[in-house]
C-alpha positions, 0 to 999 in steps of 0.5 A: 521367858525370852531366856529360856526360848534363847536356850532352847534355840542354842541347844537345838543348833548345838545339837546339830554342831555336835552331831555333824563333828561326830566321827566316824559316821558311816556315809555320813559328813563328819570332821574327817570325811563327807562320807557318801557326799560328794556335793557337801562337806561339813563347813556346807553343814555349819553354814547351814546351820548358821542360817537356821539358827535365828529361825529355832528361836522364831519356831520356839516363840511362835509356840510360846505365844500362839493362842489357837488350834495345834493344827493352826500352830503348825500352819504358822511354823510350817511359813516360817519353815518354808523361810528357814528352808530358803535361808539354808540352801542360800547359804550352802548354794542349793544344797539340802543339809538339813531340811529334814532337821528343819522340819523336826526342830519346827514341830518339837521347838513350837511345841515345846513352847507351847507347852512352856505357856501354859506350865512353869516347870524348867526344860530340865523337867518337860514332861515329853509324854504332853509334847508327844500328843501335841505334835501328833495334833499338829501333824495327825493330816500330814500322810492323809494331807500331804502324802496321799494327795501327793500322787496328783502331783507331778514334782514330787520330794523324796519323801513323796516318792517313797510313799507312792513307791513303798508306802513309806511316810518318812519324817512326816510320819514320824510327826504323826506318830509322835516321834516314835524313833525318838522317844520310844527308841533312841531316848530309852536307849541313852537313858540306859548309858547315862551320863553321855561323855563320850563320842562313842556313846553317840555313835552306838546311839547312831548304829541302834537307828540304823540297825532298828528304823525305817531309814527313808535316806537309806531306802531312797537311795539303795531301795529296800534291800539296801535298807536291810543289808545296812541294817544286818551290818550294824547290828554286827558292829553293834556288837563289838565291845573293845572301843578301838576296834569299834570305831576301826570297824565305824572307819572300814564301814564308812568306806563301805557305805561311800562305794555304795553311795549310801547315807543313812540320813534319817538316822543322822536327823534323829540322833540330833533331836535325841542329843537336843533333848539330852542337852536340854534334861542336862543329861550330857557331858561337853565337852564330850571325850 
């Protein structure tokens, strides 16, 4: 078993590797440009994600052999979590590269695991309908929990803030629900396109987040209306068939978004779960042209 926890651990620090080289990414780090990020650049992200990496393993075991309630697994990933967060922002020298990403791969990797207790099927065949409803039991108090109690505390996250703010509840809610954005949006999408072989494929993947979900990045920083107008922009160069003029099209708009000052991060988080999910179903072609 330790084979396939091994695996599942490098496919989600792949995952992540293969989505920060993405580009061009509107307001986003990519090989080519820190986007709207003027305190990161993308060797930021791969110390990070060189610190996190032994911690993907950790989550996927505690799952394996964790013998209680979904709600206690989550307890014990949520510790580990905390470790793995510390681990990152002393590698990339306080900055936050990928605690959103943490916290996802903690939930999906435990969970997976668990499920690999308790059947014998390869991950190529993981049937994502039981890892869904186990996370919704793991994460089902976080907005009752975490958010709604948020509003006695005096130093909220980001995430805290856009709750009280607009109601948003963020990655947490995304937890609650199962991972909607992911399975029900950005994974159908792919299925549609298979085999993935090229980087234009995933960066289509990138403007179908950004023009259909809740981007709490996105919101934090330009509010609403900013959230929308982004969303209306990527629907158009959606549009575009002709590659070339495509990622022409990525590069003009990732100087947009940087003079905006805005990322849509959230995005960013989910197509690196979706690209981890098509790693493990082999359902991607790498090196990717």
């Amino acid at each position: 078993m330790s084979d396939v926890l091994l695996c599942l651990q490098k496919s989600a620090a792949k995952a992540l590797m293969i989505e920060v080289q993405l580009a061009p990414k509107p307001g986003l780090v990519d090989r080519l440009d820190n986007g709207a990020h003027k305190d990161m650049n993308i060797f930021t992200f791969m110390e990070s994600i060189f610190a996190l990496q032994p911690y993907f393993y950790q989550y996927a075991y505690a799952g394996y052999y964790h013998q209680g309630s979904p709600r206690e697994l989550f307890d014990k990933i949520r510790h580990i979590g905390q470790e793995a967060e510390k681990s990152m922002l002393d590698a990339t020298n306080g900055i936050n590269t990928h605690k959103g990403a943490n916290f996802s791969f903690a939930i999906i990797l435990s969970a997976i695991g668990n499920y690999l207790q308790k059947t014998k099927f390869s991950l190529k065949k993981i049937d994502k309908r039981r890892i869904r409803l186990y996370i919704q039991e793991m994460t089902h108090h976080l907005i009752e929990e975490d958010l709604k109690k948020s509003k006695n505390n005096t130093s909220l996250s980001n995430g805290e803030k856009l709750f009280l703010k607009y109601g948003i509840t963020g990655i947490r809610g995304q937890a609650a629900m199962g991972y909607p954005d992911l399975f029900d949006y950005l994974l159908p999408y792919f299925y549609t396109h298979l085999p993935i072989k090229k980087e234009s494929q995933l960066l289509r993947g990138l403007l179908f987040l950004m023009k259909n979900i809740e981007d709490s990045n996105l919101i934090h920083r330009g509010g609403i209306t900013a959230w929308h107008t982004v969303q209306e922009e990527a629907q158009q160069i959606s549009l575009i068939d002709d590659e070339k003029n495509f990622i022409e099209s990525l590069t003009k708009y990732n100087k947009l978004l940087k003079n905006r000052y805005l990322s849509p991060g959230g995005s960013a988080d989910i197509l690196s779960l979706a690209i981890f999910w098509l790693i493990i179903e082999e359902q991607i072609i790498l090196p990717l042209k």
